[in-house]
C-alpha positions as CSV (number, residue, x, y, z in Angstrom):
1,X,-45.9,216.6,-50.2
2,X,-48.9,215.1,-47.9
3,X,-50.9,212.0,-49.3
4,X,-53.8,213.9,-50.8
5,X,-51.4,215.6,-53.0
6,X,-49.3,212.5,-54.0
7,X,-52.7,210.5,-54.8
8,X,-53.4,214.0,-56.9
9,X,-50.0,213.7,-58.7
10,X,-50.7,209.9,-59.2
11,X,-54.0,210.3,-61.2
12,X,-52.7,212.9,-63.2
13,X,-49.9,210.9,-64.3
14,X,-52.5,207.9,-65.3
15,X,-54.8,210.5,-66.5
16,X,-52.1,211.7,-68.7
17,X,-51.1,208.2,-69.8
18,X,-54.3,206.9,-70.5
19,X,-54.9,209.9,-73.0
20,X,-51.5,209.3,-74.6
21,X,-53.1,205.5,-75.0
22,X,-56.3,206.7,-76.8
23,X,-54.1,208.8,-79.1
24,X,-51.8,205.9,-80.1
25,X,-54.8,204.0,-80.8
26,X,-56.9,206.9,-82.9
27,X,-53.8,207.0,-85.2
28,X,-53.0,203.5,-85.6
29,X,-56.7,202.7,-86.5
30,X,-56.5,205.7,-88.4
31,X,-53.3,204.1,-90.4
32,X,-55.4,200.3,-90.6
33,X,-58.5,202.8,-92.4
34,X,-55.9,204.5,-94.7
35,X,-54.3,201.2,-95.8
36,X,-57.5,199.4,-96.7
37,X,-59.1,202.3,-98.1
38,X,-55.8,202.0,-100.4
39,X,-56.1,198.4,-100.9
40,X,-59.9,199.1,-101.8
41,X,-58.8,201.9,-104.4
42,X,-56.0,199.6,-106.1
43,X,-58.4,196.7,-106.3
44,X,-60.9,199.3,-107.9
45,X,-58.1,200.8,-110.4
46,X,-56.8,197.3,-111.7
47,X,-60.9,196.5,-112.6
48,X,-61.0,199.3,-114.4
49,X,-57.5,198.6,-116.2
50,X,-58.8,195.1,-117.1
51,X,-62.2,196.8,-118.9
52,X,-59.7,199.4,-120.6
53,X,-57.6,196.6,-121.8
54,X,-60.7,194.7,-123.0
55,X,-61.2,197.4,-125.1
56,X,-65.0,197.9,-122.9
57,X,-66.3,200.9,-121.6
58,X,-65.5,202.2,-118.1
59,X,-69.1,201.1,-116.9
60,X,-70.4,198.5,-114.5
61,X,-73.3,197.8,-112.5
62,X,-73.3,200.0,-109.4
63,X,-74.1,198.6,-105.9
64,X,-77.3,200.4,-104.5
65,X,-74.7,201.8,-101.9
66,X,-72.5,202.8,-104.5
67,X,-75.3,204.5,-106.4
68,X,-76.3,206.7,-103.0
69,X,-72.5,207.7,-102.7
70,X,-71.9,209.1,-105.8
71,X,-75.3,210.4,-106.4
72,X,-74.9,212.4,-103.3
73,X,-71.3,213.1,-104.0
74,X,-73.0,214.9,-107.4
75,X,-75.9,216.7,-105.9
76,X,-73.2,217.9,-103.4
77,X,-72.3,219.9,-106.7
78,X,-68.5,220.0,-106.6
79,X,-65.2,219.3,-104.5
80,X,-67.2,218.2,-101.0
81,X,-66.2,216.4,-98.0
82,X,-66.4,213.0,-96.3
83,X,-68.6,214.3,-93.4
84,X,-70.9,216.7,-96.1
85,X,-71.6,213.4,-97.9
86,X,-71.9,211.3,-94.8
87,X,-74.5,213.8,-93.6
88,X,-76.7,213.6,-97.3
89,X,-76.3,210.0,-97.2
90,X,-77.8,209.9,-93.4
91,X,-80.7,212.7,-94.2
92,X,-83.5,210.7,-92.9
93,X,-82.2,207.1,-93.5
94,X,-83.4,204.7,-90.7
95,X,-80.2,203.2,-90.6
96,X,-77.4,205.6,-91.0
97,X,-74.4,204.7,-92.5
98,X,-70.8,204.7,-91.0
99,X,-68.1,207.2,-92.5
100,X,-65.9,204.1,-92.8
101,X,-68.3,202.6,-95.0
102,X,-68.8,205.9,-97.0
103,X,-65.2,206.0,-97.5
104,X,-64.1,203.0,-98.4
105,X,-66.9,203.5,-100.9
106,X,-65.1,206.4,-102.4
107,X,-61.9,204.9,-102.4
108,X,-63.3,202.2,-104.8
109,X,-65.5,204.3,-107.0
110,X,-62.3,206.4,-107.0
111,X,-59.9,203.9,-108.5
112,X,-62.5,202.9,-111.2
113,X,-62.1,206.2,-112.0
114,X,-65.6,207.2,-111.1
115,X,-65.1,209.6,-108.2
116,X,-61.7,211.9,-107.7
117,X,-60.4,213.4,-105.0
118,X,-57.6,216.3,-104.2
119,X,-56.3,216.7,-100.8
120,X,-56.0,220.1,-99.2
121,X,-53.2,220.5,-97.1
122,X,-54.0,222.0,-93.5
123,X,-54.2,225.6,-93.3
124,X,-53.7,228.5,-90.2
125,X,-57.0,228.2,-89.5
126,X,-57.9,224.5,-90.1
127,X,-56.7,220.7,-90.6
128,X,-56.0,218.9,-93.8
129,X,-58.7,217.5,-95.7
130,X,-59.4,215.5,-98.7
131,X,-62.3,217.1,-101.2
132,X,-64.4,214.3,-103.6
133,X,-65.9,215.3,-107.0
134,X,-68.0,212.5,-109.5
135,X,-65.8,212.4,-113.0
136,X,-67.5,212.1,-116.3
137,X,-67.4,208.7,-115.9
138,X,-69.2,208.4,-112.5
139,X,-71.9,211.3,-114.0
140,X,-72.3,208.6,-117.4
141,X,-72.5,205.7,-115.1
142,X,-75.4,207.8,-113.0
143,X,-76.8,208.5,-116.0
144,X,-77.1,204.9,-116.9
145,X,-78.4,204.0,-113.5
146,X,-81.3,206.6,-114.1
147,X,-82.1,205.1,-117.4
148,X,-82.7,202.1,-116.1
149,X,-84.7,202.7,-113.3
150,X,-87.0,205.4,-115.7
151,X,-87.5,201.9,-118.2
152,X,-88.5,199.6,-114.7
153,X,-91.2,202.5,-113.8
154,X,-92.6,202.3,-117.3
């Protein structure tokens, strides 16, 4: 084996463990997102366990952020995507939101019991995914939302 080659074999070897590296990393900040978005989606499930046990309504007043989500979670009009409702959310906004910041959104609205979700295992032809949908909950909290802003244009 002459130099050229050995230098060759060299790079290829950091090559190859440099993208071993970025894959350790993609999963373990991919494991961090999954544990906070679960942390965000049990905080969300015991607030709406403590208006249950007051005997309230599952209703609150919804972050403008939150509103966006689940409104374009409904106008999505059935089981839809992260990335579908990332891309509604971002249609023309100056400042476009992170997918992080989408989901962890979901993951809340979820555990109030406002959003649900079903995951779909990977196919032949495809990877596994996770499909949101806005419960009759989140479509009477909407509803609410509307109401209010049709009585401040009044």
């Amino acid at each position: 084996m002459n130099n050229d080659e050995r230098e060759l074999d060299e790079l290829l070897k950091k090559s190859a463990q440099v993208a071993r590296a970025c894959e350790e990393a993609k999963v373990r900040y991919y494991r961090l997102g999954k544990t906070l978005a679960d942390l965000i989606q049990s905080q969300g499930e015991r607030d709406r366990a403590q208006r249950m046990s007051l005997g309230q309504a599952n209703k609150r007043a919804l972050k403008l952020f939150e509103a966006r989500v689940l409104t374009a979670t409904l106008e999505l009009d059935g089981d839809v995507e992260l990335a579908a409702i990332l891309a509604h959310i971002n249609a023309g906004a100056e400042n476009p939101s992170s997918d992080s910041a989408v989901l962890l959104t979901l993951s809340r609205l979820e555990g109030e019991g406002f959003i649900g979700s079903k995951h779909v295992p990977a196919g032949e032809t495809g990877n596994a995914t996770v499909l949101f949908k806005v419960t009759d909950d989140g479509k009477a909290m909407l509803a609410d939302v509307r109401a209010a802003i049709a009585l401040q244009d009044d």
